[in-house]
C-alpha positions, -999 to 999 in steps of 0.1 A, spaced: 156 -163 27 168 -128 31 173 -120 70 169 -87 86 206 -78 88 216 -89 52 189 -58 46 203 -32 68 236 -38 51 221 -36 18 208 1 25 240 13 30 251 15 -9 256 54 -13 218 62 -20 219 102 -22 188 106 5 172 137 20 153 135 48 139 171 56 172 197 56 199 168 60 215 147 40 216 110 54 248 89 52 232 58 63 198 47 60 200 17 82 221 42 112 205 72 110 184 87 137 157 103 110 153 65 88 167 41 115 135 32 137 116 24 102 145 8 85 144 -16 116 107 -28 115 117 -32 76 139 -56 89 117 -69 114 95 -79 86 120 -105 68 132 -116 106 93 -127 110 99 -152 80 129 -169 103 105 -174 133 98 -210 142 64 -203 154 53 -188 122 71 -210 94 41 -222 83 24 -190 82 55 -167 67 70 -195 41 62 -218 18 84 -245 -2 81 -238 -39 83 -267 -69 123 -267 -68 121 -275 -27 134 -243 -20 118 -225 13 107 -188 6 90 -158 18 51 -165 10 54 -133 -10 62 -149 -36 34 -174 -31 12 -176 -62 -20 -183 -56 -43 -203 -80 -72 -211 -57 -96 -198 -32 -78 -214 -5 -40 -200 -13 -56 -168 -15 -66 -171 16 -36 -184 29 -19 -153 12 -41 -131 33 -34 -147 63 1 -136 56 -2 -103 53 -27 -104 81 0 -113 100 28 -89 88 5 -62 97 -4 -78 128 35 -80 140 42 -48 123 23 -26 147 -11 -26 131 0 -19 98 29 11 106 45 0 77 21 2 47 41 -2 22 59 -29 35 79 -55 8 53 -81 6 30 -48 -5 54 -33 -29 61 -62 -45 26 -70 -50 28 -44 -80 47 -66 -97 21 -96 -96 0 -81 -127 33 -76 -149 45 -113 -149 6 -124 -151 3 -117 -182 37 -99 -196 32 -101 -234 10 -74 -235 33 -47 -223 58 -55 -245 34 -60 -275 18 -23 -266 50 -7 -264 60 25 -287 91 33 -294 113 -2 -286 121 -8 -323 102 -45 -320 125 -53 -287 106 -83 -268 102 -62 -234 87 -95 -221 121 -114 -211 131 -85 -189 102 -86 -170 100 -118 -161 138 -119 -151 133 -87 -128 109 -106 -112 129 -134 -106 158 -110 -92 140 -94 -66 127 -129 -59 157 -143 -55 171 -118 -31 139 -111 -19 143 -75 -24 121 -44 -17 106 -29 -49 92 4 -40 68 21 -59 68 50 -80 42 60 -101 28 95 -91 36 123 -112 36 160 -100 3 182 -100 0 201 -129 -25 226 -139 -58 208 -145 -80 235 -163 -53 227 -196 -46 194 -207 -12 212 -225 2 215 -185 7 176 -184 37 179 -213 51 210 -199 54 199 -164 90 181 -152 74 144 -151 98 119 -162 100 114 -197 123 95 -220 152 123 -236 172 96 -258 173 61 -265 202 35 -278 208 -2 -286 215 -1 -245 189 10 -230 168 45 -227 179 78 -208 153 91 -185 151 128 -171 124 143 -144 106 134 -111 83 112 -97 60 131 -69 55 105 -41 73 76 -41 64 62 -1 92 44 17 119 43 -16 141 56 11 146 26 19 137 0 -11 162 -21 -25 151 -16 -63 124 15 -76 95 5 -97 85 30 -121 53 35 -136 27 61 -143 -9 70 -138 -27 82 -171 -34 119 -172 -51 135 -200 -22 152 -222 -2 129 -212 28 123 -240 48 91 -254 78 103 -238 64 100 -198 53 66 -203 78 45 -185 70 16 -167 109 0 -152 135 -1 -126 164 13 -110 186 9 -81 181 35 -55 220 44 -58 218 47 -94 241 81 -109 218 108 -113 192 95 -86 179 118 -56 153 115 -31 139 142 -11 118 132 17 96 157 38 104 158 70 103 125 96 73 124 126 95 89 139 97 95 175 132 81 176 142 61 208 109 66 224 94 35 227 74 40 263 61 71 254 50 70 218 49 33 216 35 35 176 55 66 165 86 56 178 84 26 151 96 48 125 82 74 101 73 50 65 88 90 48 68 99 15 96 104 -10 97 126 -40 128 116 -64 144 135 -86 163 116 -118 190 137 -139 199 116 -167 193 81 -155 203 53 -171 181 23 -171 192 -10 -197 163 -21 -219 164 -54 -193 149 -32 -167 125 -14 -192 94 -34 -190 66 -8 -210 71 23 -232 52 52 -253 15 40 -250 -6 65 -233 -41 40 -239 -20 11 -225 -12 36 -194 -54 42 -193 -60 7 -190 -36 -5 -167 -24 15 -134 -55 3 -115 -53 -34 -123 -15 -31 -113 -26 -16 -75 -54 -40 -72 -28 -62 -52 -19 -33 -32 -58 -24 -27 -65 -58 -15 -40 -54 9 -49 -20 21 -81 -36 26 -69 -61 50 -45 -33 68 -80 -16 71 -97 -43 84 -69 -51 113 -71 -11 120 -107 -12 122 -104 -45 145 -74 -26 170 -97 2 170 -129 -15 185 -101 -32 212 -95 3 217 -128 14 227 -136 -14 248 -107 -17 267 -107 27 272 -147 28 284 -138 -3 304 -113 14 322 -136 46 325 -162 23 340 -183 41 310 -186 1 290 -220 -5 302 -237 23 299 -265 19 273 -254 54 252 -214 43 254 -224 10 242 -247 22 214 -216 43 205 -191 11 209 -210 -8 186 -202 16 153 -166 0 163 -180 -36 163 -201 -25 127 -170 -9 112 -148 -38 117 -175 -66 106 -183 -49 75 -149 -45 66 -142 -82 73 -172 -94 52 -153 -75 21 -125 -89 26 -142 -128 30 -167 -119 5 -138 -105 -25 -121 -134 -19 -156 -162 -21 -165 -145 -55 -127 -143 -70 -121 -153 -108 -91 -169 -125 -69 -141 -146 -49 -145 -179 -18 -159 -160 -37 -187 -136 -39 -162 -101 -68 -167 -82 -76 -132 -79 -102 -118 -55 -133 -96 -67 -129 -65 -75 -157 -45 -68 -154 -57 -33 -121 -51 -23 -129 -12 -40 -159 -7 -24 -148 -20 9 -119 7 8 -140 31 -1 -163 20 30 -137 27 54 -124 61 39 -159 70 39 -161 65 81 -129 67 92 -125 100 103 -158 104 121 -149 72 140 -115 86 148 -130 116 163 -159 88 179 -130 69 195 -109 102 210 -144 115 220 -151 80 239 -121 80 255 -127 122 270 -99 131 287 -81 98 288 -71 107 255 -55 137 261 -48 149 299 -23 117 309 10 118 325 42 111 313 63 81 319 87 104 340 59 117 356 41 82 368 80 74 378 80 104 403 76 91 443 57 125 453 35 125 418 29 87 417 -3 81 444 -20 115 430 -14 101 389 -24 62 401 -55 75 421 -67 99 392 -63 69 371 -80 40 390 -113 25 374 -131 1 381 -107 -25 363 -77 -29 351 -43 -10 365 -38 28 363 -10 21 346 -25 3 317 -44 34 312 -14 53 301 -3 20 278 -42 29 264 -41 65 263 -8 62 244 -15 40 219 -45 64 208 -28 94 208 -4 85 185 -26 71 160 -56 96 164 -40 130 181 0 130 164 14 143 133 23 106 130 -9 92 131 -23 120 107 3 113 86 -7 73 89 -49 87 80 -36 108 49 -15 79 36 -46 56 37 -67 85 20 -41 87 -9 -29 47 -12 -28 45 -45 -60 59 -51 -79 81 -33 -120 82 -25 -127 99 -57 -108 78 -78 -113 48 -63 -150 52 -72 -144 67 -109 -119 40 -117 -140 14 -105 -170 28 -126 -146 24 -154 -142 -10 -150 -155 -36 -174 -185 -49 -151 -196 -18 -148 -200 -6 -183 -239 -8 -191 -231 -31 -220 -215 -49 -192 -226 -86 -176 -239 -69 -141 -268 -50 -166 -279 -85 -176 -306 -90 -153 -319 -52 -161 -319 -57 -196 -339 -92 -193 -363 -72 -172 -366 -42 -199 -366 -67 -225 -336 -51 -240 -315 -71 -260 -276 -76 -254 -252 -52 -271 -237 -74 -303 -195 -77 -304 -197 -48 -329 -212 -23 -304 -186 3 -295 -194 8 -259 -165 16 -235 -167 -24 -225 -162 -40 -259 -137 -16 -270 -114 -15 -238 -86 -41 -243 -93 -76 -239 -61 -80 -217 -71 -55 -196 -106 -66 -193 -91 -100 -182 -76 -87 -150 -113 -69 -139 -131 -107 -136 -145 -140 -153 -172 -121 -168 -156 -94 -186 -141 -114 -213 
C-alpha cells in the first residue's frame, strides 16, 4: 500500500499549478499547497497504523492487503464496514477538512466499473471501439498505485436564458480524433483538490444545449502538455497549528483547469458524444460521493453538538433550561442525520454489477436535511458560545507573565481550565467565523450538487416518477390501474441501466 511519502514525491512531476498570483514549483514544498498536501498524506499513513489495520485494510481474493477503498461491498454488512472507513478518515482528518479526500474521489469511479458496457455501448463518435477494456484497466491502475483520481466534471456558467450559450461557451470539447486517441481543448470550472491528484477524472453534467463534442467522460495526468490549473487563492493558515488549529491543516483549493490541446489515448477515454447518456448518468456516478458527504455531515453535525456542550459548560450556561432547549437542536441535528445514514444503508438494493448500494432517497434527503439547517445552527452555535466565540486572546497573549492572571481569571468557569477555553474558542472560529471555514460551508453547499438540484435530480429519479413503484400504494387506493410497459412516462423510457443504479424496484 501506497505510503504518505511515496505521495509527496509523486506530486512533484512538473504539474503547471497556480495557486492565487504564483506559480508553484512544488506541490508537496510549497507554503500555499504544503499543509493540505500533508493531511493528503496523512490519509494513506492512516492505512499503515497498527491500531487501525482492521479498520483501514482489507486482504483481497489474491491475499494481497489494500486500502479498504477499494473494498467492494456486496452486503449490508461490508457497507457498513465501508462506512466505518470513511467515518474514520474523516474522523482522523480533522472532521472532514479534506472532503475530497482519495477514498472520496475515487468513489466516482465505483459506478463506471459496475456496470461498464453501457458507456461504451452509448458512445458516439468511437468508430465501434470497445471503450469498456479501458475502463476497467484504469481502474485497476489507480488501484494498484492507489492513486488519487480527482474529479472534474463542472463546466463554466453560461448564459441560462439561451440554450445556444452552452455550445458557444469554452467547455471542453473534442477538436479532432485519430486511431490514437482524441484531442481535447477547453476548461473544466471547479475541479476541488486536482492540485494535488495523482490522475484527473473527467466528466460532465448535462446542460440543455449541450453538444456531442463536450461529452467526455476520461483521464489525464495532472502534468500532462497542454494542462493548467488555476486555483483561487489559499485560506491554509500555514505553520499555525496553536492558533488556527483547523485552518492551518491546509486549504482543500477549488481548481479551475484549463487544457490546450490535450492528448488523452482512447485507453483513458471511457464515454463519448451522447448527451442522453450524460442526462442519465452524472448523479448516479456522485451517489458514492453523496453517501460520503453524508457521513462527513453527520461527524460535523456530531463535533458540533461536542461543541456546544463543552462551550456552555465552560460558560456555566449548560444547565440552564433556555441553553439546554437550544443545545438540544445540536443533539436533533446529529440524530437525524445519523438515522439517514443507518436507515440508507438498512433499505440498500443490489446494482447491475453485485454492490450493495445504500438507498437513495435517503442519503439525498439526508443531505438536503443538513443544507437545509446548517447555517442557522452555525449562527445557533457562535450565538451560544457569545463572546467566547469571538473576544479571546492569542496564544502570545496567554503566554505573556503580566497578561496571563487578567486572560486565566476572565476565562475561569465553573469547569474545565481557562486554557481549554481558548482550545474551544478556536476550534469554532475557524470553522464558523474564518474565510476557511466559509469556504468549508460553501463546499458542502456545492458538493456535487447543490440544494436545488439535489432535490430536482432526485425527483428525476426512477422511484419517483408517478408511474413509478413508490405510487403503488396510491394507485391501489384510487383504484387506478398500473401504467403497462408501453406507457411512455419519464420512468419506462429512462434507460434500463440507468434505472438499475436508482434501486431494486426501478427495474
Amino acid at each position: 500500500m501506497r505510503t504518505g511519502k511515496e505521495y509527496l514525491e509523486a506530486l512533484n512531476d512538473g504539474r503547471r499549478v497556480w495557486v492565487g498570483d504564483e506559480l508553484i514549483d512544488n506541490v508537496a514544498t510549497h507554503p500555499k499547497t504544503r499543509a493540505f498536501a500533508k493531511l493528503t498524506a496523512d490519509f494513506y499513513d492512516l492505512h499503515h497504523r497498527p491500531d487501525l489495520e482492521d479498520v483501514m485494510t482489507f486482504v483481497d481474493e489474491d491475499g494481497t492487503r489494500r486500502s479498504m477503498m477499494w473494498f467492494k461491498n456486496t452486503d449490508k454488512e461490508g457497507l457498513k464496514r465501508k462506512r466505518r472507513y470513511h467515518e474514520t478518515v474523516i474522523r482522523e482528518l480533522g472532521a472532514g477538512s479534506a472532503p475530497r479526500s482519495p477514498d472520496v474521489n475515487n468513489s466516482v469511479f465505483r459506478t463506471y466499473v459496475d456496470d461498464p458496457a453501457p458507456w461504451s455501448e452509448q458512445s458516439v463518435g468511437t468508430d465501434g471501439r470497445d471503450l469498456a477494456p479501458g475502463i476497467l484497466d484504469f481502474f485497476e491502475e489507480i488501484r494498484a498505485g492507489d492513486l488519487n483520481a480527482a474529479i472534474a466534471f463542472v463546466d463554466p456558467q453560461t448564459d441560462r436564458s439561451r440554450e445556444s450559450a452552452q455550445a458557444e461557451s469554452p467547455a471542453l470539447r473534442v477538436v479532432s480524433r485519430s486511431a490514437e486517441g482524441i484531442v481535447v481543448t477547453g476548461v473544466k470550472a471547479i475541479a476541488t483538490g486536482a492540485v494535488f491528484c495523482d490522475r484527473i477524472n473527467i466528466g460532465v453534467f448535462y446542460r440543455p444545449g449541450i453538444t456531442e463534442e463536450q461529452i467526455i467522460f476520461a483521464a489525464v495526468p495532472p502534468n500532462a502538455p497542454g494542462v493548467t490549473m488555476v486555483s483561487r487563492e489559499s485560506n491554509v493558515r500555514d505553520g499555525e497549528t496553536v492558533e488556527h488549529p483547523m485552518a492551518a491543516q491546509g486549504d482543500e483549493l477549488d481548481t479551475t483547469i484549463i487544457f490546450q490541446d490535450v492528448f488523452i489515448p482512447w485507453n483513458r477515454v471511457f464515454h463519448l458524444g451522447n448527451p442522453q447518456h450524460a442526462s442519465f448518468y452524472p448523479q448516479r456516478v456522485f451517489d458514492w460521493v453523496h453517501y460520503t458527504g453524508l457521513v462527513r455531515e453527520m461527524v460535523r453535525a456530531e463535533l458540533m453538538l461536542g461543541l456546544a456542550l463543552l462551550i456552555t459548560e465552560h460558560t456555566g450556561t449548560s444547565q440552564l433550561p433556555p441553553v439546554m432547549a437550544r443545545v438540544s437542536q445540536f443533539a436533533g441535528f446529529h440524530q437525524t442525520l445519523k438515522a439517514h445514514v443507518v436507515g440508507c444503508e438498512d433499505e440498500g438494493f443490489i446494482t447491475p454489477g453485485g454492490t450493495y448500494k445504500p438507498n437513495v432517497l435517503m442519503f439525498d434527503f439526508g443531505r438536503a436535511y443538513y443544507l437545509e439547517n446548517i447555517a442557522r445552527l452555525s449562527a445557533e452555535l457562535v450565538d451560544i458560545a457569545g463572546r467566547a466565540a469571538l473576544v479571546f486572546p492569542s496564544e502570545g497573549q496567554w503566554q505573556q507573565p503580566e497578561l496571563r492572571p487578567w486572560l486565566e481569571a476572565l476565562h475561569t468557569g465553573p469547569v474545565g481550565r481557562p486554557h481549554d477555553r481558548l482550545k474551544i474558542s478556536r476550534v469554532i472560529r475557524d470553522f464558523f467565523q474564518s474565510d476557511w471555514g466559509a469556504r468549508m460551508a460553501t463546499f458542502e453547499n456545492f458538493n456535487g450538487t447543490p440544494l436545488l438540484a439535489i432535490r430536482t435530480l432526485t425527483m428525476r429519479r426512477a422511484e419517483m416518477s408517478a408511474a413509478g413503484p413508490i405510487a403503488d400504494y396510491a394507485r391501489q387506493i384510487c383504484g387506478i390501474e398500473t401504467p403497462r410497459e408501453e406507457s411512455s412516462t419519464e420512468y419506462l423510457s429512462q434507460a434500463e441501466y440507468a434505472r438499475r443504479q436508482d434501486s431494486a424496484a426501478a427495474v
